[in-house]
N, C-alpha and C positions, 0 to 999 in steps of 0.2 A: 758709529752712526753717521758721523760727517763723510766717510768712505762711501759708505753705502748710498748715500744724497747723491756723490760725485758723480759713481758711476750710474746709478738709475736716472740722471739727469745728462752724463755722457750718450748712455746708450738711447736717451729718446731726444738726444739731439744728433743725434747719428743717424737714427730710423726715418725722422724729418727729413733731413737731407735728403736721400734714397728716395725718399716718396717723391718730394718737390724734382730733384732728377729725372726721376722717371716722368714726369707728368708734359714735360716742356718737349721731348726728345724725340715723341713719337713720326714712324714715317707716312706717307699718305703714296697712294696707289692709285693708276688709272688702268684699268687694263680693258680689252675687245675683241671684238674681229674687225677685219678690213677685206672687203671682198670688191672686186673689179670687174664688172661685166656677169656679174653670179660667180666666180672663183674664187678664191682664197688667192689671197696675195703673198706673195712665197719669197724671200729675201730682200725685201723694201723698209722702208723706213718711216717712222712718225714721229712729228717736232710738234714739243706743244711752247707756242709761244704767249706768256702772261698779257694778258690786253692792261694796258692803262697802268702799266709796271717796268721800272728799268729789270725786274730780277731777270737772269739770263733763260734761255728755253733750255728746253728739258726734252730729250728723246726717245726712242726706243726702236729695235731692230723688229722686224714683223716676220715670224716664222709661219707658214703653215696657216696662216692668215689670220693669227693671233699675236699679240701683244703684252706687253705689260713692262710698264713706267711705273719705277718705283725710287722716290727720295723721303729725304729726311722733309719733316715735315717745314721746316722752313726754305726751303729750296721750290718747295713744291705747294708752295701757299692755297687755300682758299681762294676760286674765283673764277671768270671766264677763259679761257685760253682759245688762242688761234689755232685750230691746225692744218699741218701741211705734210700733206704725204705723198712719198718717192718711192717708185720702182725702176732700177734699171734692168732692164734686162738684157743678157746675152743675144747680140745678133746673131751669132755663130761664124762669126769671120774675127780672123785674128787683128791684129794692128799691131802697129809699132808703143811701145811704152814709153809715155811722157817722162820717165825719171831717168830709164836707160834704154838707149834705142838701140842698143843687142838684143832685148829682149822683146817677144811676143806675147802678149795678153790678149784676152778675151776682149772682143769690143759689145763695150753695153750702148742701149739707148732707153731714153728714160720712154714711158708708155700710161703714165699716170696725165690725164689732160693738166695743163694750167691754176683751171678752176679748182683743182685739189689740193694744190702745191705754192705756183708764188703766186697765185690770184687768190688763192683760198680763200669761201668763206666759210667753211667749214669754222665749229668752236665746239668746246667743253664744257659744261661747268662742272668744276671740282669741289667737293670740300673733303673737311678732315676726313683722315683715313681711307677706305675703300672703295674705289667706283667706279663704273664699268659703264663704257661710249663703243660703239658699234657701228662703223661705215660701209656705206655701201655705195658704191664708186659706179659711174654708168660711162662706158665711154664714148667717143665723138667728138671730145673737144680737141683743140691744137694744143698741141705736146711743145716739151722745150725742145730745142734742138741742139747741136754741139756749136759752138762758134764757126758765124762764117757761112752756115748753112739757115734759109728759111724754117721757121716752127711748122709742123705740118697742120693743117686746117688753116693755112694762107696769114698765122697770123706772124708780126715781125720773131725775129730771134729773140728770145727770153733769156737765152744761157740756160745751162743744163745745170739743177739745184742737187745740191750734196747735202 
């Protein structure tokens, strides 16, 4: 009988555990589209950065003009987020490559205004689990530009954001 205690008292303190586990662990999701001008924005980027929070941002690559930022759920808290989104796109002229200057790369320039990116006031609100934010980008505004060269729309050089 005292066997039988042990383990029916092992095993629902086992089962406990497992549950309390699983309850803390869960991930939380943002996902959307991001469309520029009416297009789908096609190999760009979106940061979501926590307002009123040291935790670090949180990213995602933009395919096909969809999205989706996915972390563990303390990573990716409950709350308002900044975001900031980037397209570089291919000029179609080569350049020389910052790492090794034997080599030619594609030269990109970013094409997302400002206002999108490091002015953004674009935001989120996230909570637990799954949710879904949808942009729709107009353009017009002054863009970043690479160092050294004026932002286009007159406004100073911002630097070009990664």
């Amino acid at each position: 009988m005292p066997r039988l205690r042990i383990a029916l008292s092992t095993a629902a303190a086992t089962f406990l555990l497992v549950l309390l586990a699983g309850c803390g662990g869960g991930t939380t999701t943002l996902e959307g589209q991001v469309t520029f001008g009416g297009q789908p924005v096609d190999g760009g980027a979106i940061v979501l950065i926590p307002q009123g929070s040291k935790d670090p941002a949180t990213g995602a690559r933009i395919v096909n003009g969809k999205y989706v930022a996915t972390a563990k759920a303390d990573k990716l808290p409950p709350g308002t987020y900044k975001v900031q989104i980037n397209w570089l796109k291919p000029t179609g002229k080569k350049v020389k490559s910052e790492t090794d200057a034997d080599q030619m790369v594609d030269e990109t320039q970013e094409v997302i205004p400002l206002e999108y990116n490091v002015q953004s006031k674009l935001t989120a609100e996230i909570k637990s689990g799954s949710n879904t934010a949808n942009f729709e980008l107009k353009p017009g505004g002054a863009v970043a530009a690479p160092p050294g060269q004026p932002a286009a729309g007159g406004a100073k050089n911002q630097g070009v954001v990664d």
